[in-house]
C-alpha positions as CSV (number, residue, x, y, z in Angstrom):
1,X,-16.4,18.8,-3.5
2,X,-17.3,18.2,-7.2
3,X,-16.2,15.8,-10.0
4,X,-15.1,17.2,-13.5
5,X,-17.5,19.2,-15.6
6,X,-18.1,21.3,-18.4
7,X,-16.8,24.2,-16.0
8,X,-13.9,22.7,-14.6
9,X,-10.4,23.4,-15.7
10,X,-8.5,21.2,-17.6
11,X,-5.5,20.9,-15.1
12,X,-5.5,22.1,-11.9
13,X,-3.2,21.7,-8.7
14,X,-4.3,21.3,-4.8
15,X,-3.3,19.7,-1.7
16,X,-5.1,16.9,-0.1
17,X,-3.8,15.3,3.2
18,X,-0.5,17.1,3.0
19,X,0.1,15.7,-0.5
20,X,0.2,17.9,-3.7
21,X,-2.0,17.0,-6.2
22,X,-1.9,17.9,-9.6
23,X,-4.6,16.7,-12.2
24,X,-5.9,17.4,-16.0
25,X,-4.9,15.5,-19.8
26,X,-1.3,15.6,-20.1
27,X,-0.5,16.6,-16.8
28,X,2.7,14.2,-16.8
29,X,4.0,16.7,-17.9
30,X,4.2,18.6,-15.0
31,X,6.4,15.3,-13.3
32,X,9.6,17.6,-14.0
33,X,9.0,20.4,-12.3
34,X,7.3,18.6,-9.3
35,X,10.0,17.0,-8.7
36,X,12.4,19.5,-8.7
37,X,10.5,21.6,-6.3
38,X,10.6,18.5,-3.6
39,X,14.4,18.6,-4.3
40,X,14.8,15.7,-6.6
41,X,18.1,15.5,-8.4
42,X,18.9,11.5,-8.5
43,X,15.6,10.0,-8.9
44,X,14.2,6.0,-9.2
45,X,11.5,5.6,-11.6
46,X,9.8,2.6,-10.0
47,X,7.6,1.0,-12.8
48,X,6.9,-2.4,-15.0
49,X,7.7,-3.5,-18.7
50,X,3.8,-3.3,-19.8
51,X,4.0,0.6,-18.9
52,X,7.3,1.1,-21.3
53,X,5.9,-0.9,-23.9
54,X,3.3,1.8,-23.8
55,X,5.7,4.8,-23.8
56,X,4.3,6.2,-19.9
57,X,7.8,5.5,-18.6
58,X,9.3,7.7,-21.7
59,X,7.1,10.3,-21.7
60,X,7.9,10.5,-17.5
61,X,11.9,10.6,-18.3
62,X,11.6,12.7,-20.5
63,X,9.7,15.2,-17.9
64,X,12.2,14.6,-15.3
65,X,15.0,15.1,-17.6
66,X,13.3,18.2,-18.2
67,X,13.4,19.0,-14.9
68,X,17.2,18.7,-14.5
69,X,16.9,15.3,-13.0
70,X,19.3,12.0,-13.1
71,X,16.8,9.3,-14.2
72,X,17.4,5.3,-13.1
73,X,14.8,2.7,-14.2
74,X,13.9,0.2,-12.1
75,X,11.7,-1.9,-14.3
76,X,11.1,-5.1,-12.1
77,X,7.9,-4.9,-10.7
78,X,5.5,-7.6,-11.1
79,X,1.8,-8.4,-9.9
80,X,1.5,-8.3,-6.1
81,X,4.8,-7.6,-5.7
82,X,6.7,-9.6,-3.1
83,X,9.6,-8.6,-0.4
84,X,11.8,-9.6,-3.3
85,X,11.3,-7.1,-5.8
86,X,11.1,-4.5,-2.8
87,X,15.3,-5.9,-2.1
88,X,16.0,-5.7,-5.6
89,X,15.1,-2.2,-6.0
90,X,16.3,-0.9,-3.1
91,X,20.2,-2.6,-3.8
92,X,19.6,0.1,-7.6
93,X,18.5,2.7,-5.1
94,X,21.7,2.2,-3.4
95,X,23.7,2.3,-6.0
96,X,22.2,5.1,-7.9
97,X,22.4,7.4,-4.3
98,X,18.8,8.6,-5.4
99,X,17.6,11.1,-3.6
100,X,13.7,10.8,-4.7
101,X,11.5,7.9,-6.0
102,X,8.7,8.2,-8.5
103,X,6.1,4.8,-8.7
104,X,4.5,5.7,-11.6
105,X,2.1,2.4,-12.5
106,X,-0.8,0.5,-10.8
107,X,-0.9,-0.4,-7.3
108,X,1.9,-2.7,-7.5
109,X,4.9,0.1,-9.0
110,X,3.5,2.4,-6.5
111,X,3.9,0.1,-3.5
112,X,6.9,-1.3,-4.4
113,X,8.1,2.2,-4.5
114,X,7.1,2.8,-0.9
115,X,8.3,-0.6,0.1
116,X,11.9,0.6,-1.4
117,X,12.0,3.8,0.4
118,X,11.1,1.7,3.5
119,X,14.4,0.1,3.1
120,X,16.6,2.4,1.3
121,X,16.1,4.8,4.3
122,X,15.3,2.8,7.5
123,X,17.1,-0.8,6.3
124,X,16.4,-4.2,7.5
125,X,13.7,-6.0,6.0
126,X,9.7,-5.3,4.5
127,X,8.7,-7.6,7.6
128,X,9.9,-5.4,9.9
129,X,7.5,-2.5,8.7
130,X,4.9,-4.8,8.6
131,X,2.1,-2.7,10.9
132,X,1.9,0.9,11.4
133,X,4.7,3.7,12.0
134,X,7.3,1.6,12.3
135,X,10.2,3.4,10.4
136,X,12.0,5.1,12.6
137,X,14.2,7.2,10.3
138,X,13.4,10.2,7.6
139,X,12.2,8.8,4.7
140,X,12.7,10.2,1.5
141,X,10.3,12.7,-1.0
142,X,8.3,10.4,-3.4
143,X,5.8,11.2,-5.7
144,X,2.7,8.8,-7.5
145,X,1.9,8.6,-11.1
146,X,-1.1,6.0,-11.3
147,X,-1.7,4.4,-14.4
148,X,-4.8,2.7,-13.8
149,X,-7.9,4.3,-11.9
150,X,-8.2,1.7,-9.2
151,X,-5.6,1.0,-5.9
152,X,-6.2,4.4,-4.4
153,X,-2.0,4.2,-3.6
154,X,-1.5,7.3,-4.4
155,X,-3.6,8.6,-1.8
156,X,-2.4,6.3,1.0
157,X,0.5,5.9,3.5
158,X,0.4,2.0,3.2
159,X,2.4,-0.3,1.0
160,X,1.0,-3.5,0.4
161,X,3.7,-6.1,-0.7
162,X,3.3,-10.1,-0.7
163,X,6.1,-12.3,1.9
164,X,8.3,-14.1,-0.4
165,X,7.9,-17.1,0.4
166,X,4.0,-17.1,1.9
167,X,2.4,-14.9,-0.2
168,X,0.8,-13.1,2.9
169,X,-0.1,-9.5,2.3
170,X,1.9,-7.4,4.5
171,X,0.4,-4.2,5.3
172,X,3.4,-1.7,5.8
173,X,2.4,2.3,6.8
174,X,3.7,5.2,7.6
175,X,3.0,8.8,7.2
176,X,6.9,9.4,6.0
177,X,5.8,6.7,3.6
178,X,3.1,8.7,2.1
179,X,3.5,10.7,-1.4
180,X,4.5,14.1,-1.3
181,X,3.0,14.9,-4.7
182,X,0.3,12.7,-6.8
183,X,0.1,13.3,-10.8
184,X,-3.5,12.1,-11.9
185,X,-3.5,12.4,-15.9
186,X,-6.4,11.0,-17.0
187,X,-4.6,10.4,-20.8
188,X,-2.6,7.5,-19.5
189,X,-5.4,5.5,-18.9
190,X,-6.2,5.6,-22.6
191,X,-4.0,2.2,-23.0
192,X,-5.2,0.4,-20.2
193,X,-7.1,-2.7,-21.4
194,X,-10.7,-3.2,-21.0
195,X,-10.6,-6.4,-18.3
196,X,-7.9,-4.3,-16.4
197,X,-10.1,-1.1,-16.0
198,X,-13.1,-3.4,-15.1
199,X,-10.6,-5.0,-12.3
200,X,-9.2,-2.0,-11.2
201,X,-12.6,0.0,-11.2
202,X,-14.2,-2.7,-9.2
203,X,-11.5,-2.4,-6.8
204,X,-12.1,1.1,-6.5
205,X,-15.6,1.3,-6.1
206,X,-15.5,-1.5,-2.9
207,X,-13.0,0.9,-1.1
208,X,-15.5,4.3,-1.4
209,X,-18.1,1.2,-0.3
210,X,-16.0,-0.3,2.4
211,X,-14.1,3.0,3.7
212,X,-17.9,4.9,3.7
213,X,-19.4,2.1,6.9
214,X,-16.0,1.0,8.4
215,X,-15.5,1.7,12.0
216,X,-12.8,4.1,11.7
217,X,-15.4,6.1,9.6
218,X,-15.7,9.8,10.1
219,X,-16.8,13.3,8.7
220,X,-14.0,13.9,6.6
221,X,-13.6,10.0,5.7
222,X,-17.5,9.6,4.5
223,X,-17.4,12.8,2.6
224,X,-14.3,11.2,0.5
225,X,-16.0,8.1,0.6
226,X,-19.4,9.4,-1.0
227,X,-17.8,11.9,-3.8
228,X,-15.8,8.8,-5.0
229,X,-19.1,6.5,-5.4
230,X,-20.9,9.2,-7.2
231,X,-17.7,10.0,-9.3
232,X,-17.0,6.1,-9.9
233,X,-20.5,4.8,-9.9
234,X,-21.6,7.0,-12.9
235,X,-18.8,6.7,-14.8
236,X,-17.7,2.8,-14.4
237,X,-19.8,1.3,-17.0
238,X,-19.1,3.9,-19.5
239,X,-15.5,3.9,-19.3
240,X,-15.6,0.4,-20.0
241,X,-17.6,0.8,-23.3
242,X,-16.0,3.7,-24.7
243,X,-12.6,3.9,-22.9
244,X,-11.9,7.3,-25.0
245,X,-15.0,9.0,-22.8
246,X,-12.7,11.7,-21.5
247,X,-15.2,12.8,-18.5
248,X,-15.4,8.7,-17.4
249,X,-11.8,8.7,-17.3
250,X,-11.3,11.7,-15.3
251,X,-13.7,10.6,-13.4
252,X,-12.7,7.8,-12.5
253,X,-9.1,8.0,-11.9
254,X,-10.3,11.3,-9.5
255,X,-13.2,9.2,-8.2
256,X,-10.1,6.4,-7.1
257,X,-7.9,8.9,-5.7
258,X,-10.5,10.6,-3.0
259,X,-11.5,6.1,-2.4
260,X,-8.0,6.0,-1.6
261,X,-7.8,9.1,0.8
262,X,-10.6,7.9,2.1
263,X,-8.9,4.8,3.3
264,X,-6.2,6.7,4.5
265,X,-8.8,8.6,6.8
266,X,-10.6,5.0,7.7
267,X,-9.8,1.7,7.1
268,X,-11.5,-0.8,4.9
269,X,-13.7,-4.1,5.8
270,X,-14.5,-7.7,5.2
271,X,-14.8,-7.9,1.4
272,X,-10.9,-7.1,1.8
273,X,-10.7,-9.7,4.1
274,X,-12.3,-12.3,2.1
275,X,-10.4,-11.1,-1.0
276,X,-7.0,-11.7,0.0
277,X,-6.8,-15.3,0.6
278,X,-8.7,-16.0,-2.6
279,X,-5.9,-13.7,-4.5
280,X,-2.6,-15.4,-2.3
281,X,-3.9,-18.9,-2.4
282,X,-6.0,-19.1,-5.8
283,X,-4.5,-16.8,-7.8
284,X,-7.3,-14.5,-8.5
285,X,-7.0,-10.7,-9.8
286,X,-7.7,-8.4,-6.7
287,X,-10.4,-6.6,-8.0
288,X,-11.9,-9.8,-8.9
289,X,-12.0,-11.2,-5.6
290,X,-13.3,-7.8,-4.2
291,X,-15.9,-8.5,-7.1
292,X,-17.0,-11.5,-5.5
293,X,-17.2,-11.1,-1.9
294,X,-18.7,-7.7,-1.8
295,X,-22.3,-7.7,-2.6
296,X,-22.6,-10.9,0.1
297,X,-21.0,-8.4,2.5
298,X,-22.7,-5.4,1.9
299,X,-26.0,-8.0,2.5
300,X,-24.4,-8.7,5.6
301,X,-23.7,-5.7,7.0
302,X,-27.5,-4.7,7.0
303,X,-28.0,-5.0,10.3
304,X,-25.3,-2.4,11.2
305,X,-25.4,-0.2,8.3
306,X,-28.3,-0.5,6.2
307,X,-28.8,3.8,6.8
308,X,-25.1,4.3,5.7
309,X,-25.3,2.4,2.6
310,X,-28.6,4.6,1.8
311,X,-26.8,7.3,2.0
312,X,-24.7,6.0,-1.2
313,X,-27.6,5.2,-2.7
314,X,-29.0,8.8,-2.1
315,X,-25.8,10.2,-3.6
316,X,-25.7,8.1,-7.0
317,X,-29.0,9.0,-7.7
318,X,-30.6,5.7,-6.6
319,X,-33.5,4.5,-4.6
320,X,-33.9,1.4,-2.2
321,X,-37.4,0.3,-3.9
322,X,-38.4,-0.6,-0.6
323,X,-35.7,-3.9,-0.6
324,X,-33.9,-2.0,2.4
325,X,-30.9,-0.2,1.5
326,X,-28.2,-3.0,2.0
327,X,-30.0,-5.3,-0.5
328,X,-30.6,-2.7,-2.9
329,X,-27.0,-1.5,-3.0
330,X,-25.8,-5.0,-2.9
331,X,-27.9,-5.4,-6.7
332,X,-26.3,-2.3,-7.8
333,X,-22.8,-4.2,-7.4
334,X,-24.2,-7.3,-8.8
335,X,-25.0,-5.2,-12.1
336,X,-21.7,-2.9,-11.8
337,X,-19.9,-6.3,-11.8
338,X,-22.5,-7.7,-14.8
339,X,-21.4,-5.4,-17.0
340,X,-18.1,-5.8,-16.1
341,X,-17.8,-9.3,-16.7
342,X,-16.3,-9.8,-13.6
343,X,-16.5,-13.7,-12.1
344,X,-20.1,-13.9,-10.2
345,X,-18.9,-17.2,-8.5
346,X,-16.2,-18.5,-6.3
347,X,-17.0,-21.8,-8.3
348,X,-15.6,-20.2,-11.4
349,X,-12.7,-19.4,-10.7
350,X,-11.3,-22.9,-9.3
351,X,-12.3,-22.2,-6.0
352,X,-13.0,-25.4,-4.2
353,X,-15.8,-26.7,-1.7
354,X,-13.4,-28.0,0.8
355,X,-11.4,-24.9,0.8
356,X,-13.9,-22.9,2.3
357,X,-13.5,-23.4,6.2
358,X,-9.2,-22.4,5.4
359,X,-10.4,-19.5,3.9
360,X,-12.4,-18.4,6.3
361,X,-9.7,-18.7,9.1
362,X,-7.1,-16.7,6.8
363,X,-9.6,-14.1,6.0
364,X,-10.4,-13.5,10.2
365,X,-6.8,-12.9,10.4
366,X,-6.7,-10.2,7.7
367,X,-6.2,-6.5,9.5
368,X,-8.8,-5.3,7.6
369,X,-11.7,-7.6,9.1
370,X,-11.4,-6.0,12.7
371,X,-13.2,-2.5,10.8
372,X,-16.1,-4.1,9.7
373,X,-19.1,-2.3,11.0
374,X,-20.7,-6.1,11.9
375,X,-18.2,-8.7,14.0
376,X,-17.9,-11.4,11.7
377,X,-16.5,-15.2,13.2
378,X,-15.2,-17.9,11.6
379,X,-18.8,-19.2,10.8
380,X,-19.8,-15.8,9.6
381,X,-17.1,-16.0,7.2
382,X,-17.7,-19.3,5.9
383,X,-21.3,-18.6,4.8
384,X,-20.2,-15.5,3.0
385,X,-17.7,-17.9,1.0
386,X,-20.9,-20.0,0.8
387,X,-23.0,-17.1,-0.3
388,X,-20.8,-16.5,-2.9
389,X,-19.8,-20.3,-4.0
């Protein structure tokens, strides 16, 4: 498996776990005819307002009017989108009688797309999919378009959408839920703004780290997870200085892509864990709390994976300089987040001393923290909030 080159083509088409994958500049083009070959007529284009300010959503009407298709817009989706704005699109899906859904967006226009089809096809409500393979209807055709190299949506049967109400992330999978075709088009991440790509990278570059030592790791799971460090660790820092580097952004929205397949073939760990409560109760980005809680992590995890994480070194290029592999990896983060300008501390961003023992309770209860490769407690949690304070 190989990242683009000089010697790759510019768009090319596979299939990678059952999902057809087309990738290259301007390959939104193709959105049309994709879609009509999965039988779309009446189709929801699930998406935000930043994304048609930028002229994406447009440019992918325009392809699936092409295509012959009935286009409705459902323009709603916020942030960590909630159970809410899952309802809201599902009552246009209704009305509309579409019979395939496009999220073309970041994580959250892609999840909320799944989350609709959850409900446009099975009913009820996004709590009652909250787990695995719990739809027991057909679900219908949908297809990914990310915006932003980061989520790894595209490649994964989950949807992740907030309780209104809560906030709690509920993780809601499938394999019905899962895209049946994924457009990566490296141009549409031309407009995305430098603290969102350093976000969104970050994120993507814990899940090949995560998905690569989890439990539910395997063959087929690491070999994803390795191709998409190399891909993401070479080209993060110089996507975020010169955004127009065409290789950095193919590789990095293909380098997110096999992350997120990767997931899909494993799970993830505790800098997930940690991350979420820090997002639901203090507001900050994802792929800033990933930012902070992974290098602590990674130093953690030594003890159970210190030969795993030198095989990522191994891969990108990188020696452990006799620190031990988990220490030496764990630096490499620190400086991938550096240059990001990513928060270093849990005390800059509002997080507070006393807040630390909740957050350690929340985060054992995250699904994620059962895949770590090293059992974590309460305690253990606590000092890696500390760690990172």
């Amino acid at each position: 498996m190989v990242g683009p080159s000089s010697t790759t083509p510019k768009r090319w088409a596979t299939e990678v776990n059952g999902c057809d994958v087309t990738f290259g500049e301007g390959a939104l083009e193709e959105l049309g005819a994709v879609a009509r070959r999965l039988g779309g007529e009446r189709v929801l284009l699930v998406t935000d307002p930043g994304l048609e300010q930028a002229g994406h959503a447009d440019r992918a009407i325009a392809s699936l009017a092409g295509g012959g298709c009935r286009v409705t817009v459902f323009d709603q989706v916020e942030e960590n989108p909630t159970s809410e704005h899952v309802e809201a699109g599902a009552r246009m899906a209704r009305e509309a009688k579409i019979d395939l859904l496009v999220g073309l967006g970041g994580g959250s226009a892609m999840d909320c797309a799944k989350g609709i089809n959850f409900l446009f096809t099975n009913g009820g409500r996004m709590e009652d999919y909250w787990g695995f393979g719990k739809a027991s209807q057909a679900m219908l055709p949908s297809l990914g378009v990310p915006t932003t190299a980061g989520t790894g949506s595209e490649a994964q049967s989950y949807a992740l959408i907030s309780q209104a109400g809560s906030h709690r992330k509920m993780a809601c999978g499938d394999p019905k839920a899962r895209f049946r075709g994924v457009i990566l088009d490296p141009a549409l991440l031309r407009t995305v703004p430098r603290e969102v790509m350093a976000l969104s990278g970050f994120d993507a570059i814990a899940h090949a780290v995560e998905s690569h030592v989890c439990t539910r790791r395997n063959p087929i799971s690491q070999l994803l997870s390795r191709e998409a460090w190399k891909l993401l660790s070479r080209a993060f820092r110089t996507v975020l200085e010169e955004a127009e580097a065409p290789g950095a952004r193919s590789d990095m929205l293909l380098g997110a892509f096999l992350a997120g397949a990767a997931i899909e073939k494993s799970m993830l760990g505790l800098a997930h864990s940690c991350a979420n409560p820090l997002t639901s109760r203090f507001g900050v980005a994802h792929g800033g709390a990933v930012g902070l809680m992974l290098p602590s992590v990674v130093r953690f995890n030594a003890v159970a994976a210190d030969g795993l994480y030198g095989e990522l070194l191994a891969v990108a290029g990188l020696s452990s300089n006799g620190e031990g592999d988990a220490h030496r990896l764990s630096t490499e983060l620190e400086s991938l987040r550096q240059s990001a300008g990513l928060p270093t501390r849990l005390r800059h961003v509002g997080v507070e001393p006393s807040s630390l023992a909740d957050l350690a309770v929340q985060a054992a209860e995250q699904w994620t923290a059962q895949f770590n490769p090293r059992t974590a407690g309460t305690e253990d949690l606590e000092r890696l909030y500390e760690n990172a304070f």
